[in-house]
N, C-alpha and C positions, 0 to 999 in steps of 0.2 A: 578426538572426533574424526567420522571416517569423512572423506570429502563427498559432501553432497552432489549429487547428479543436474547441473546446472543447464537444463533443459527447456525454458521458459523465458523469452524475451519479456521483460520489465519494463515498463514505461516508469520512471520516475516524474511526477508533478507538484510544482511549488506553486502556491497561490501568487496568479500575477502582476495584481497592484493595482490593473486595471480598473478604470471609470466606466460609469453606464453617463447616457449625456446629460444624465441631469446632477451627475457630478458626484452621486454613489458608490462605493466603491461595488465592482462586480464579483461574482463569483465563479468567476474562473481562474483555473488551473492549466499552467503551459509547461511545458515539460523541461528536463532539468537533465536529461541524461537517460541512455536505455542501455542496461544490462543482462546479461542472462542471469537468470535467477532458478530456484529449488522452488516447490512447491507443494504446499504439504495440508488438506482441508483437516481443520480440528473440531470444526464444532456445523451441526446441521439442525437446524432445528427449530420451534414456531414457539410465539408465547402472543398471549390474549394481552392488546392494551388497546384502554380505550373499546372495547368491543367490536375490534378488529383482529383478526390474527394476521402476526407480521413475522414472516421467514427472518430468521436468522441465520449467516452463515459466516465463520469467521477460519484466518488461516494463518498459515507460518509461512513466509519468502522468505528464503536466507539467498543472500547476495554475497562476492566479495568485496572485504572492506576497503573502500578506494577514497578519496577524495570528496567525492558527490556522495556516496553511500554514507560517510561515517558523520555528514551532517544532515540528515533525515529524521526528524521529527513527528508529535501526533498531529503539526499544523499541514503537514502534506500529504497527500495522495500516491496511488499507485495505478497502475493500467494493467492488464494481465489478461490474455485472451479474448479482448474488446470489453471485459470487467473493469468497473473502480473501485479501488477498493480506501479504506478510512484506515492510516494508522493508527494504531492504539497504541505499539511500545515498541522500541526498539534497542536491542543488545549487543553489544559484542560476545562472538561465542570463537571457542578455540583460540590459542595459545597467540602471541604477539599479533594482536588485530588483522586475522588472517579473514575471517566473515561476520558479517553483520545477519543478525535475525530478526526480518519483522513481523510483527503480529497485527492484522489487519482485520476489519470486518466489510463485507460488502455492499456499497450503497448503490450499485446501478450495473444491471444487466445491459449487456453489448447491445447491438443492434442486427 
């Protein structure tokens, strides 16, 4: 594999455990580490649910394989250009866990 072009500051996010005050757990996500990363859009695209039509867009971040990266999960998140994005799978790719590849879809446009 040729070495990807690691041009893309990565926010890594792990769900943070946190309460809302009625003792809830919340949904947020705090960050766990930021790396450069690859970036690569694979899929663009709309489908009718529910009689709405809902953008799809999903990607590949390969990162190198470190410590924080080679324990990343579908339960965490990513940041990417003020994007977040929803892992869906993550791989090791090229010879002695040299990078990690993740496969992501988008759930919330920056600001």
């Amino acid at each position: 594999m040729r070495k990807p072009k690691l041009d893309r500051r990565v926010t890594l996010l792990r769900k943070s455990g946190a309460k809302d005050p009625l003792g809830r757990a919340a949904d947020d996500f705090a960050s766990i580490g930021v790396r450069w990363g690859a970036f690569t859009q694979i899929r663009d695209g709309e489908r009718i649910r529910a009689g709405q039509v809902e953008a799809l867009s999903a990607a590949r971040i390969v990162l190198r394989w470190g410590g924080v990266t080679s324990g990343l999960t579908a339960k965490d998140r990513l940041r990417l250009d003020g994007r977040e994005w929803q892992i869906s799978g993550v791989k090791e790719i090229g010879p002695r866990r040299r990078w990690i590849e993740v496969t992501a879809a988008l759930i919330s446009e920056g600001k």
